[in-house]
Every structure is written in structure tokens, then in C-alpha cells.
C-alpha positions as CSV (number, residue, x, y, z in Angstrom):
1,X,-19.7,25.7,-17.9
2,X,-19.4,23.0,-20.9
3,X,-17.9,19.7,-19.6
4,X,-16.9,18.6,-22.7
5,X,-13.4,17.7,-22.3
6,X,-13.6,16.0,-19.0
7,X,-17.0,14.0,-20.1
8,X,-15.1,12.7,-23.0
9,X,-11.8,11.3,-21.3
10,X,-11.3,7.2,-20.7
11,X,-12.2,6.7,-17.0
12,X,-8.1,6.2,-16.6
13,X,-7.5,9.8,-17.8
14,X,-10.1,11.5,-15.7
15,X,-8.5,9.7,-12.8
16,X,-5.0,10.6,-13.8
17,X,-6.5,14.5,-13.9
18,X,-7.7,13.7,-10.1
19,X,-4.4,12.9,-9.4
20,X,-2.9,15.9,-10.5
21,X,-5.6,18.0,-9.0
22,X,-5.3,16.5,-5.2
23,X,-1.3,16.3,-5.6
24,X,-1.3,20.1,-6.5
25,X,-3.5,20.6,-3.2
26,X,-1.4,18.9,-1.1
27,X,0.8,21.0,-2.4
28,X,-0.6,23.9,-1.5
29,X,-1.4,22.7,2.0
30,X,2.6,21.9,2.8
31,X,0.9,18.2,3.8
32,X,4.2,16.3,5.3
33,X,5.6,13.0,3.8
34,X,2.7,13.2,0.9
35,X,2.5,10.2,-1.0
36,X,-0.3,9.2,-3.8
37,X,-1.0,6.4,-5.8
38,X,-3.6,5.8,-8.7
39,X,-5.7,2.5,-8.8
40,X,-5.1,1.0,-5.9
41,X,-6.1,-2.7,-4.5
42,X,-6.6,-3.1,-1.1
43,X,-7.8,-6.5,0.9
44,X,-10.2,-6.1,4.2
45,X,-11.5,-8.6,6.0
46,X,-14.8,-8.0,4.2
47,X,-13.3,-8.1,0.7
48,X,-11.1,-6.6,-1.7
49,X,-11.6,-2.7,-2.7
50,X,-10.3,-0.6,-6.2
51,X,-10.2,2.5,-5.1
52,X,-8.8,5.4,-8.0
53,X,-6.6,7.2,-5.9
54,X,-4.7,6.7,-2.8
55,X,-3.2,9.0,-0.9
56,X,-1.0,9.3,2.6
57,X,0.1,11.9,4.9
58,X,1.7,12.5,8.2
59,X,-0.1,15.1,11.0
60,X,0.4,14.5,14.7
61,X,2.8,12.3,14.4
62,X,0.2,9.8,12.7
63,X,-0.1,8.7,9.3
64,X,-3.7,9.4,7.6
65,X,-5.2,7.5,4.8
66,X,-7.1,9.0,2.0
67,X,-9.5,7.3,-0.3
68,X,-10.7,9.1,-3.3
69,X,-13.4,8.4,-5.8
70,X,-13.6,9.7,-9.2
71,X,-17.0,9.7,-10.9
72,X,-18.1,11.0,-14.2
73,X,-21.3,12.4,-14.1
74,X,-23.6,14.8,-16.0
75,X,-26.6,14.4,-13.4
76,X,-25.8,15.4,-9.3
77,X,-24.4,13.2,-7.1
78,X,-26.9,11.9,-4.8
79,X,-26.4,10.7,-1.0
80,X,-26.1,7.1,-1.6
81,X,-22.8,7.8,-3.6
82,X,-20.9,9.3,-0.8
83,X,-22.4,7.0,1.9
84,X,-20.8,4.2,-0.5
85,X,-17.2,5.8,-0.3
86,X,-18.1,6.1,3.5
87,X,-18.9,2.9,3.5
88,X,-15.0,1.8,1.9
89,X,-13.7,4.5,4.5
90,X,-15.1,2.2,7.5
91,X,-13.9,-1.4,6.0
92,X,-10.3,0.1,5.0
93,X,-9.6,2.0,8.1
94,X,-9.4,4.8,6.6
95,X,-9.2,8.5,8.0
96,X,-10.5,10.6,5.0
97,X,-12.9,10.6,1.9
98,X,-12.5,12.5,-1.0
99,X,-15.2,12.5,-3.9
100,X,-14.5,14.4,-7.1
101,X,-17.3,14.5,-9.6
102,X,-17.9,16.4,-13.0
103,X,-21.2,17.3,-11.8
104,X,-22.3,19.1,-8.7
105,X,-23.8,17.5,-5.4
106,X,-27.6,16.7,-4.0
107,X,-28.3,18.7,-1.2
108,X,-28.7,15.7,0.7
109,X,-25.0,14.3,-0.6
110,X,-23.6,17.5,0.8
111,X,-25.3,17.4,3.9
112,X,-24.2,13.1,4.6
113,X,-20.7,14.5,3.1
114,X,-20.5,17.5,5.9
115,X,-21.6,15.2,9.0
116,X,-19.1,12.4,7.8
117,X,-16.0,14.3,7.3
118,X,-15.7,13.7,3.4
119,X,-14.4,16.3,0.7
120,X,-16.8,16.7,-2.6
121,X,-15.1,18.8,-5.1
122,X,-16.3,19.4,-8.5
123,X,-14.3,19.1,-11.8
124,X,-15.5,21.0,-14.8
125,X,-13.2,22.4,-18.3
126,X,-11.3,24.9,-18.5
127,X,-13.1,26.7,-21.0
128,X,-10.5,30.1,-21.3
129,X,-8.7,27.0,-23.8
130,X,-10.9,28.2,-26.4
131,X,-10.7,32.0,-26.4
132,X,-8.3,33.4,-28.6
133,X,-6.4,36.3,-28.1
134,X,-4.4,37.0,-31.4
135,X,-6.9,36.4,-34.3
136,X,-10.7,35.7,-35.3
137,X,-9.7,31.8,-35.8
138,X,-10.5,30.8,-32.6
139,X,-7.2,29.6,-32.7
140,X,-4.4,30.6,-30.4
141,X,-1.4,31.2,-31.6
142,X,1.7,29.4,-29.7
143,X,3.7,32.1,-30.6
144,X,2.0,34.5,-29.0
145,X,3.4,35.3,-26.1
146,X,0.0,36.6,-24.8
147,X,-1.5,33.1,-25.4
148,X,1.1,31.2,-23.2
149,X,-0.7,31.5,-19.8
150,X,-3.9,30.3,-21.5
151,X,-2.2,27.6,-23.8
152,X,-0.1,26.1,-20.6
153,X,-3.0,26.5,-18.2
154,X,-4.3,22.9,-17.1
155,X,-7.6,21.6,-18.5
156,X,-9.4,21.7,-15.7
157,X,-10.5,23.3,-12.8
158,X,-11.4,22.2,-9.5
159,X,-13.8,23.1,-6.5
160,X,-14.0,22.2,-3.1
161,X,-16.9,22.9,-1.3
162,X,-15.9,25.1,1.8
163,X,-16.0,23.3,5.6
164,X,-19.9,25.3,6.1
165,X,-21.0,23.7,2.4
166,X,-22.6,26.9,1.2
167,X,-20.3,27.9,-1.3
168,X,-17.9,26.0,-3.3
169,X,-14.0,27.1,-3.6
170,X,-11.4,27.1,-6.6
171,X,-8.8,24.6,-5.5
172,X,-6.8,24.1,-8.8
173,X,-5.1,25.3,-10.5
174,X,-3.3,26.7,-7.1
175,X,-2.6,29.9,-7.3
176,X,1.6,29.0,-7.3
177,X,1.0,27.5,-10.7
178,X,-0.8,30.0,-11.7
179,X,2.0,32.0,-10.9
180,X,4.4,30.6,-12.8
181,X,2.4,30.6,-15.7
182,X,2.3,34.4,-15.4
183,X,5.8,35.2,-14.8
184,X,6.7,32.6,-17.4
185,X,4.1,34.7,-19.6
186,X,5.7,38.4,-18.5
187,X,9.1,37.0,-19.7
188,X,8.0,36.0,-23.2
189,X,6.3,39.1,-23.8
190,X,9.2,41.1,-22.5
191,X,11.5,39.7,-24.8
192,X,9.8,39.5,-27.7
193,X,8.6,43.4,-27.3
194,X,11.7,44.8,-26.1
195,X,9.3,45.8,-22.8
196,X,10.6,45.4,-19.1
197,X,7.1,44.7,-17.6
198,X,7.4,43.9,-13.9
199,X,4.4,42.1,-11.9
200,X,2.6,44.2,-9.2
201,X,2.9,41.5,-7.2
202,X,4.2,38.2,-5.9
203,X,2.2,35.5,-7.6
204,X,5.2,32.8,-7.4
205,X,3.9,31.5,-3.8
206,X,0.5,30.6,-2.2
207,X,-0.3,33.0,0.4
């Protein structure tokens, strides 16, 4: 899969698209009293931290504190990475680690990652943004009504690999926005052909 897009935002922009893809999981996770912050400052005893994003949630009564890293890569992330975001996890206090990464993950990454309790998802294009579906151009056409799904879909897509670390798992965009994107889609096309085309199923909700 081409990384083009995502290799050529500014740091801040990736970041901000790390945002968006860990707010739309916590989404889908109904996490309680969510909260998330990009580029964040925080003061230890050992030092001061930036850390990209921020995030909070309540479970058991307690409030857990996220720290996620966003890194940039075209080569894989090797286990001294993650055992330096494991590293901010101890000094902070923190409860969880989160490292997103435009490249995949050393096997030895994963393995640190798994007995250490942090997240590694991967962020790559969305490369259906080229296709076109209503000329040779390579072009779509906003008025198609065909092309809204593609046109509106986010830029990116995101992995997590799964709690056993063999294989990784499409996180975003959740299947709710998806769904929107598709009923938004079935409207269009309904009124501008006159159809009454009805989905086979419900898509507006995660399952």
C-alpha cells in the first residue's frame, strides 16, 4: 500500500490524523468520560515529557491515562522504540501505551509491545481516493453520487494488531462511519435516479 499521503504530512498533521483515528476508537469502544488532547507537556520528577497525544478514561471507577506516540516511518519499528514510550509510561504514571506508526513493527517490537501491555497500530493511505468511478480521468466526480462514499471516506486507515499479535485488525474508519457514509451515499443516488434503494442491512451502528 503507497504511504504517500501520510509520509508527506507536517509531523502536526499526522498527529492530528492520530487523534482522529484513537477518538473514533474510543468511540467505538463506548470508553466512559473520554477525553483527548494533542501535544501535551507533562512534568515528572525526572523531567518534563511532550507527548503527541493524550488521552483519559474512566473503567472501575478509576481514571486511566493514555500516552500515545506518533512516528513517521518508512522502515519497521524496532524494540527500542516502544521500550522508550514504556519508558515515558513508568516516569508519567501512566496506565497505557499506544504507538501508531506508518510502517509496520520488528518482530521483536511486537513481542516487548505484547509483554508490556502497549497498542502498535499501523497507519497507511487510503488509496480507494484515487480510483475513479465515473470516467477514465482518474478523477472523481463530486457529483457523482456513486463517488460520495469514496470522496468523504477519511484518508487513512488504521490497524491494531490483535491481543495474540499474529494478525493486525482494521480499526478506522469504524464501521459506524462507514455507515454513514453509505446511507449518506444510498440517499444521493436515490434522489438523483428516481430509485428507492434500501440497504440490506444496518450499517448505522457498530456491532
Amino acid at each position: 500500500m503507497s504511504n504517500d499521503y501520510v509520509l508527506g504530512l507536517s509531523p502536526t498533521d499526522f498527529e492530528k490524523h492520530c487523534y482522529s483515528i484513537l477518538e473514533g476508537y474510543a468511540e467505538k469502544e463506548g470508553l466512559k468520560d473520554f477525553t483527548i488532547t494533542h501535544n501535551v507537556i507533562i512534568e515528572t520528577y525526572d523531567g518534563t515529557y511532550q507527548i503527541d497525544v493524550y488521552a483519559e478514561f474512566t473503567a472501575l471507577n478509576s481514571k486511566f491515562k493514555v500516552l500515545c506516540e506518533c512516528k513517521q516511518y518508512t522502515s519497521s519499528v524496532s524494540r527500542e522504540k516502544v521500550a522508550v514510550l514504556h519508558d515515558k509510561i513508568e516516569s508519567i504514571g501512566a496506565h497505557k501505551g499506544i504507538l501508531l506508526a506508518t510502517s509496520d513493527f520488528q518482530s521483536g517490537a511486537i513481542q516487548y509491545a505484547k509483554a508490556h501491555g502497549i497498542a502498535l497500530i499501523t497507519v497507511e493511505d487510503h488509496t480507494l481516493k484515487n480510483h475513479s468511478f465515473s470516467n477514465e480521468s482518474g478523477i472523481l466526480d463530486e457529483n457523482d453520487p456513486f463517488a460520495y462514499g469514496v470522496l468523504h471516506m477519511p484518508p487513512v486507515v488504521a490497524s491494531v494488531y490483535s491481543e495474540d499479535m499474529n494478525e493486525p485488525q482494521r480499526i478506522y474508519p469504524t464501521r459506524a462511519m462507514i455507515g454513514k457514509l453509505m446511507l449518506e451515499q444510498t440517499k444521493r443516488i436515490n434522489e438523483a435516479y428516481g430509485t428507492d434503494i434500501k440497504l440490506p442491512f444496518i450499517v448505522e451502528e457498530d456491532e
